[in-house]
C-alpha positions in Angstrom: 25.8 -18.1 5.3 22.5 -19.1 3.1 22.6 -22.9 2.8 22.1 -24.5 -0.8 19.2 -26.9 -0.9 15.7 -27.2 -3.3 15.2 -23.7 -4.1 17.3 -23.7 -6.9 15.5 -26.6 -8.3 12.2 -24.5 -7.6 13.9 -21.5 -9.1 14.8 -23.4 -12.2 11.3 -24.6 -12.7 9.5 -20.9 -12.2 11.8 -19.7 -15.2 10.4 -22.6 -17.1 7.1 -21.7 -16.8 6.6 -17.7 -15.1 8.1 -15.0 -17.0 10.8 -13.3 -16.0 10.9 -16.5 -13.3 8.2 -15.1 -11.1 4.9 -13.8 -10.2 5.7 -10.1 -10.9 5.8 -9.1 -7.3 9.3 -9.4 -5.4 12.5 -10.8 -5.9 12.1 -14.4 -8.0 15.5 -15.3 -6.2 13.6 -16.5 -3.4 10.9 -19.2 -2.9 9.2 -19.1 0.1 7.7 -21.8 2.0 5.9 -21.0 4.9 5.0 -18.3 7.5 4.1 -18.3 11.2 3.9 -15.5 13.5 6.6 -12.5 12.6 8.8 -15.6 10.4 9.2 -16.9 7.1 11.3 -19.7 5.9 12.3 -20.3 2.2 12.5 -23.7 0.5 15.9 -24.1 2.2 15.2 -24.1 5.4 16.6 -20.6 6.1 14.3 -18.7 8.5 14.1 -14.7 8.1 12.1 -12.4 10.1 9.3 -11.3 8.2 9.2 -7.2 7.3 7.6 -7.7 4.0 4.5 -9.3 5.4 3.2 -10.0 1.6 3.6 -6.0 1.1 1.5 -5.4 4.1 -1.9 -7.3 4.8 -0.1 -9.4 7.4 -0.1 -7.0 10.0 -1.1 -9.0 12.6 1.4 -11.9 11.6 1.4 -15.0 9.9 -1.5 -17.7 11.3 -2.8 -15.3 14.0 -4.5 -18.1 15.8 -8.0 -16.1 16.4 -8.0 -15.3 12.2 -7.1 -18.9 11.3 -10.4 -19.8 14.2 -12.2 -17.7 11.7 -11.6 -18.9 8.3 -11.1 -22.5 9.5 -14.8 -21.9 11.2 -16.2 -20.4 7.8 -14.7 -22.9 5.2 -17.5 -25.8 5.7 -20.0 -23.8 5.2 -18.8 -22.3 2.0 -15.9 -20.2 0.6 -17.8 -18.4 -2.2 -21.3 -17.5 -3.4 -21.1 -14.8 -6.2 -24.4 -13.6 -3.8 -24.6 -11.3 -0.8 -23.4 -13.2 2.7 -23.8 -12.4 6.3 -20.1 -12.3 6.7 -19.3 -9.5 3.9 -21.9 -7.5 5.2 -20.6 -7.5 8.5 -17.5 -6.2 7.5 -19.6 -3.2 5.2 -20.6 -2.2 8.9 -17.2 -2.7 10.4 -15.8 -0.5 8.0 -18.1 2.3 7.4 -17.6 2.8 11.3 -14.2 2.8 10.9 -13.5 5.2 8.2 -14.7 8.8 8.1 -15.5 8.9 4.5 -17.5 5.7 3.9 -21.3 5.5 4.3 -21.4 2.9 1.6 -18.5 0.5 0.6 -18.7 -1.9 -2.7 -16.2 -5.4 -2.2 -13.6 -6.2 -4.8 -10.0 -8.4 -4.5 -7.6 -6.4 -5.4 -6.6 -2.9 -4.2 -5.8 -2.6 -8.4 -9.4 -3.0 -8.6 -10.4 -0.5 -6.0 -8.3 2.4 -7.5 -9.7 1.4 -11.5 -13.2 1.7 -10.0 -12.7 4.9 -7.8 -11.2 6.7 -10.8 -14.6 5.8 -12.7 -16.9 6.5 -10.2 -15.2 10.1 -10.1 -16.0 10.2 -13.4 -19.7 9.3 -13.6 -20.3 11.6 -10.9 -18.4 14.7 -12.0 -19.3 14.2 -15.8 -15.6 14.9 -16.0 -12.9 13.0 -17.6 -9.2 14.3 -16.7 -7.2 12.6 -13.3 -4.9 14.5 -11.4 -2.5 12.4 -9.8 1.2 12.4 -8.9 4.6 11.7 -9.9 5.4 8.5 -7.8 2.4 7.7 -6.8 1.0 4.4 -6.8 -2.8 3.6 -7.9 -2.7 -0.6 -9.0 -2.2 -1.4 -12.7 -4.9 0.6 -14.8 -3.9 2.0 -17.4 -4.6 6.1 -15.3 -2.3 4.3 -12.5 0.6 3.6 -14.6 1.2 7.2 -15.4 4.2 7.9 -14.0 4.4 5.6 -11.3 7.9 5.3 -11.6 9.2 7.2 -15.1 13.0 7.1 -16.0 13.1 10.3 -17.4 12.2 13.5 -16.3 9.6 15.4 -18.4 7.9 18.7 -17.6 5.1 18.7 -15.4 1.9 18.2 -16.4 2.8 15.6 -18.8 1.7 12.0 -18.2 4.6 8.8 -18.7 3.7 5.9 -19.2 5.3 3.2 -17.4 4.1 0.1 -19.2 3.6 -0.9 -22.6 0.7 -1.9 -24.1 -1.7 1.7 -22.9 -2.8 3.7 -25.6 -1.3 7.3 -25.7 -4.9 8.7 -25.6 -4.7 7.7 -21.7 -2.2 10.4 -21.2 -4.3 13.0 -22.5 -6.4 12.2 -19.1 -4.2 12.4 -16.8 -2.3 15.1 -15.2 0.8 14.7 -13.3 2.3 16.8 -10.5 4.8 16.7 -7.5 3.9 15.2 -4.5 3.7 18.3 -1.7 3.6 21.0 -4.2 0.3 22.5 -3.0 1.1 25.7 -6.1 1.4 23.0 -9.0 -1.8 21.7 -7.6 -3.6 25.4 -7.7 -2.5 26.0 -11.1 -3.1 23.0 -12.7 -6.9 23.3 -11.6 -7.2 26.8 -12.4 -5.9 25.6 -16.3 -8.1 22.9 -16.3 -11.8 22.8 -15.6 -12.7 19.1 -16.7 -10.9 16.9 -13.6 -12.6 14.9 -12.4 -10.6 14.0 -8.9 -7.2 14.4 -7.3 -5.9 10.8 -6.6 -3.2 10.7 -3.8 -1.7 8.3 -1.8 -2.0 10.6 2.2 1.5 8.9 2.7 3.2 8.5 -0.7 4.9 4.9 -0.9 6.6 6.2 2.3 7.1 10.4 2.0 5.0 12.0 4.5 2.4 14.4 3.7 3.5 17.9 5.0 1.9 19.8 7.7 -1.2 21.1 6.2 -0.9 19.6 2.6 -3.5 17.1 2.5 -5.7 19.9 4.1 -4.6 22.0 1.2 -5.7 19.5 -1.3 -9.1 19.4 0.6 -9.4 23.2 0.2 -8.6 23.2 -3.9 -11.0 20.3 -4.5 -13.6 21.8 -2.7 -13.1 25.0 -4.5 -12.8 23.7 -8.0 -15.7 21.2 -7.2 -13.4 18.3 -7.3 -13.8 14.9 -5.7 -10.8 14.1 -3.6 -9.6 10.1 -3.5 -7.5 8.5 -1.0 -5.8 5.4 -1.8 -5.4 4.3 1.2 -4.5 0.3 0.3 -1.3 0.7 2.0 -2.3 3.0 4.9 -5.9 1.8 6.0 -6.2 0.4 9.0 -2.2 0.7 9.4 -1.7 4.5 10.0 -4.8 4.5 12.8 -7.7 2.4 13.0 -9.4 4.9 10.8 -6.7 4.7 8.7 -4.7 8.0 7.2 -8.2 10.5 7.5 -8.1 9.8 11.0 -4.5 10.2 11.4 -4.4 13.2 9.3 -7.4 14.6 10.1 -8.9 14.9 6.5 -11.7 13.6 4.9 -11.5 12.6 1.4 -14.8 12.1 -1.1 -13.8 8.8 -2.1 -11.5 6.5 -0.4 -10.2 2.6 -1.4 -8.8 -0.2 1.4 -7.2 -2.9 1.0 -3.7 -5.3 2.6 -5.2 -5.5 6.1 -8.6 -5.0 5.4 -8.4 -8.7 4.4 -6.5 -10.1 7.1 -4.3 -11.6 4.2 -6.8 -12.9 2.1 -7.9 -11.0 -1.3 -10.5 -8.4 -0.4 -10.3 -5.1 -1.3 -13.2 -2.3 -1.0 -13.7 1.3 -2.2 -16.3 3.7 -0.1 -17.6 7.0 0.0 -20.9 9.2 0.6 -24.2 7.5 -0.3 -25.0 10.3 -2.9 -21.2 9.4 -4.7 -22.3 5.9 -4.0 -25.5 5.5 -5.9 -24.1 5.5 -8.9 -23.3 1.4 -8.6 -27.8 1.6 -8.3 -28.6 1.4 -11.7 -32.3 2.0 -9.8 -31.5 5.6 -9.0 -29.1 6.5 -11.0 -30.3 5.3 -14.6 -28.8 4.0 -17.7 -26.3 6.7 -18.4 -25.1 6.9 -15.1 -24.5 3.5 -14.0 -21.4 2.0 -13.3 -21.4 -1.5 -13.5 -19.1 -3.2 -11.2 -19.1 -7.0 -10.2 -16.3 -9.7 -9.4 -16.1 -13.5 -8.9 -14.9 -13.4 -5.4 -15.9 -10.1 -4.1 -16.8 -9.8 -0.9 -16.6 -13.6 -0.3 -17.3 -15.2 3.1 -13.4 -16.6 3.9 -11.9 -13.1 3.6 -14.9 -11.3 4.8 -14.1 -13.4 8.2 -10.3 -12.9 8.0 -10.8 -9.0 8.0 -13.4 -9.1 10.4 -11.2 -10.6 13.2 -8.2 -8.3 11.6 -10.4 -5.6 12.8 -11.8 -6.8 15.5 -7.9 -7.3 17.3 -6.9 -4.0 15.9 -9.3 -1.8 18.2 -8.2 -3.5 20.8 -6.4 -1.3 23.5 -3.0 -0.3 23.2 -2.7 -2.0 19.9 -1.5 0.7 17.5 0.4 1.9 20.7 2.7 -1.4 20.3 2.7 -1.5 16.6 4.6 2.1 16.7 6.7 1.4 19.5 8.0 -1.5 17.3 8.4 0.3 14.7 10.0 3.2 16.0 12.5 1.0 17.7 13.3 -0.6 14.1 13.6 3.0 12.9 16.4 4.4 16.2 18.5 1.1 15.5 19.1 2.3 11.9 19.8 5.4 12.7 22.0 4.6 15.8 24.0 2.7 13.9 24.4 4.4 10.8 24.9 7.6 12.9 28.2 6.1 14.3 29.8 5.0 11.5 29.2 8.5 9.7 27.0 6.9 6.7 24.6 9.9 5.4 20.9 9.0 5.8 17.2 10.3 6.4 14.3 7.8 7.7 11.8 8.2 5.6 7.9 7.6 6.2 5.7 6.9 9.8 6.6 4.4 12.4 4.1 1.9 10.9 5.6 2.1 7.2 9.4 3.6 6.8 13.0 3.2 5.3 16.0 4.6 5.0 17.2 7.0 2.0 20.8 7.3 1.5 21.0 10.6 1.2 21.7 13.8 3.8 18.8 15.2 1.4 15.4 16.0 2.9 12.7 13.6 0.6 9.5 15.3 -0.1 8.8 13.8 -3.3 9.2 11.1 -5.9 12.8 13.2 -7.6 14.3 13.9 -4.0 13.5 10.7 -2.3 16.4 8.8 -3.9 19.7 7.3 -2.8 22.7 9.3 -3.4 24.2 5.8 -4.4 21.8 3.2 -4.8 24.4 0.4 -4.6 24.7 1.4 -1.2 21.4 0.6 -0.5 21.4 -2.5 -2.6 24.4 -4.0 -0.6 22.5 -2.7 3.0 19.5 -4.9 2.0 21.5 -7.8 1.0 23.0 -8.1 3.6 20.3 -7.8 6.1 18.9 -10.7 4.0 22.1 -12.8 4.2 21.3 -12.3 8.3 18.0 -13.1 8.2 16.1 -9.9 7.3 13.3 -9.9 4.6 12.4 -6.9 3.4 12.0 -4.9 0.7 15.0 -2.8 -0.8 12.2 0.4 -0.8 10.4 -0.1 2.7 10.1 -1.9 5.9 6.5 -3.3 6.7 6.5 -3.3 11.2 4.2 -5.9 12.2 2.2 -6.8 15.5 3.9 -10.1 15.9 7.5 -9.0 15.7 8.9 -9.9 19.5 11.7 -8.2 21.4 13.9 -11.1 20.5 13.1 -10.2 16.9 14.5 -6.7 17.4 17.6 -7.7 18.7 18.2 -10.1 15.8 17.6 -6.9 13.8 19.3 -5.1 15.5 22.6 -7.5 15.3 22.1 -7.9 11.5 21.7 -3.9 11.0 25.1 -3.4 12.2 26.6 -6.4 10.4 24.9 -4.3 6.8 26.2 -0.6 8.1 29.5 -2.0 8.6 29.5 -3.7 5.2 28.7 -0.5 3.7 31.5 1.3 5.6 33.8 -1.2 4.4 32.7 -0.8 0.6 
């Protein structure tokens, strides 16, 4: 049982003063305190392992000892210049030999960012206004991005809903919608409409799989159509391989953004593609008309320039991503062990590195089948792995490099204590 202790008081004093009582990120019922290694611990006391990882830049834990070296090494001499630095360089390099797509990267702090300005650089090189993204996918908070992210309703494909108030309906005359691994909605919307500008797609959508030969498929239809192809690959960079989902995959975008790891938990965020898609940032070779202006306060600043370059850095080391699957594939039989036994319907849903469960003997291909059957099942499976000393969140499970064998079988203990709480429901 949760002891009671100070973070009601702290709870209490974020509805004072944060709507809705808390940042706008995860649940406000919990305040948390610190972090080290594959472990949190909230104001209480009460110690969790760690499968959030602050929605996935901590991949290599909390305080990796060689990352803190770095930062604690590059705070004297400065944390911010609004000027180019050594350090962010570096990482330029470091990521352009990484990722396929990228011969030149711009910095910004926030994947948000890196999504708002690949949609406009699509657009000042295409000439070309309309967006094709998809139902459930998730692009940051522009006003393109919150077309149906997550709509209530149903609506007829290609129609655009808003999820947020405050965009003006003209936005949803630029952006068409269609289902995630629906390679004939695809073909026919671009043979209806000849001003789009790019296909926007997450290669792993929150956490449904591409399927065999779709992203290729999308490849193919932008190519033919003369559309740029983006990759948001904030979630998946440097998480799915080291080359992120294109190496995975095997396909190469036009445009692709980074963030979460890229960082190594600190706010950095890039977008990169070819140098000719590029140039339009180079007001030199591009001109007036086709400039796109693009600056920030902290991009590409020294501290998180350092953080990521020693993310990267351990992350090519041997075996690495060989460990981070095995973890997470072991987190991924438990479930299903478990769950299996007691006769409780399910399907794991997304890659070894970024997954959960669906309740549901449904196969999830998209954002209308990849749904609970009851999602107060799922509700009382996560809070109860939280009551045990599980943080996650209720819509995916976040593997980490730092999570020990002794942190599997506390998982593993506190799985079987949720499945059986759902079988006595």
């Amino acid at each position: 049982m949760l002891k009671i202790g100070t973070q009601p008081e702290w709870i209490d004093r974020a509805n004072a003063v944060l709507p809705a009582g808390g940042f706008g990120n995860f649940d406000p019922g919990i305040i948390i305190a610190s972090g080290e290694g594959s472990r949190v611990w909230d104001e209480d006391g009460n110690e969790y392992i760690d499968y959030l990882i602050g929605s996935g830049p901590m991949l290599l834990g909390h305080g990796h000892p060689e990352v803190m070296e770095a930062v604690l090494e590059q705070l004297p001499k400065g944390m911010t210049f609004f000027a180019n630095n050594a350090k962010g360089i570096e990482l330029a390099e470091a990521i352009i030999d990484a990722v396929p797509c990228c011969e030149q990267v711009r910095f910004v702090a926030s994947g948000g960012e890196a999504d708002m300005y690949a949609i406009r650089l699509a657009r000042a090189y295409t000439g070309r206004s309309k967006i094709l993204k998809f139902e459930g996918g998730y692009h940051g908070m522009s006003a393109e991005a919150q077309m149906s992210l997550a709509p209530s309703r149903q609506v007829n494909f290609p129609q655009a809903v808003p999820d947020s108030a405050g965009i003006p309906d003209s936005v949803a005359e630029q952006v068409l919608v269609a289902p995630f691994n629906d390679l004939e909605a695809v073909a026919a919307l671009l043979d209806e409409h000849n001003d789009v500008a790019a296909i926007m797609v997450e290669p792993l959508q929150r956490i449904v799989p591409p399927e065999p030969g779709y992203l290729q498929g999308l490849r193919d239809l932008c190519d033919k159509h003369h559309v740029l192809l983006i990759f948001d690959e904030i979630v998946t960079g440097f998480r799915l391989a080291y080359g992120g989902a294109q190496e995975k995959y095997g396909v190469t975008p036009d445009i692709c953004t980074l963030g979460k790891a890229t960082g190594g938990g600190f706010p950095l965020a890039a977008l990169g593609s070819s140098a000719e898609i590029m140039k339009h940032f180079n007001k030199a070779q591009v001109g007036e008309e086709g400039w796109l202006m693009q600056l920030g306060t902290l991009s590409g600043n020294p501290v998180a320039s350092v953080a990521g370059l020693k993310t990267l850095e351990v992350l090519r080391r041997d075996g690495v991503y060989d460990q981070l699957r095995a973890t997470g594939l072991a987190l991924q039989q438990m479930q299903v062990d478990a769950l299996t036994k007691a006769g409780i319907p399910h399907q794991v849903v997304g890659d070894e590195t970024l997954f959960d469960i669906y309740f549901t003997d449904r196969a999830c291909r998209d954002y209308r089948s990849a749904r609970h059957d009851d999602p107060q099942r799922n509700t009382l499976y996560n809070d109860t792995l939280r009551a045990n000393g599980i943080f996650k969140s209720p819509g995916k499970l976040y593997p980490s490099l730092a999570v020990t064998e002794a942190d599997l079988e506390q998982t593993r203990a506190a799985v079987e204590k949720a499945v059986q709480a759902i079988s006595a429901a």
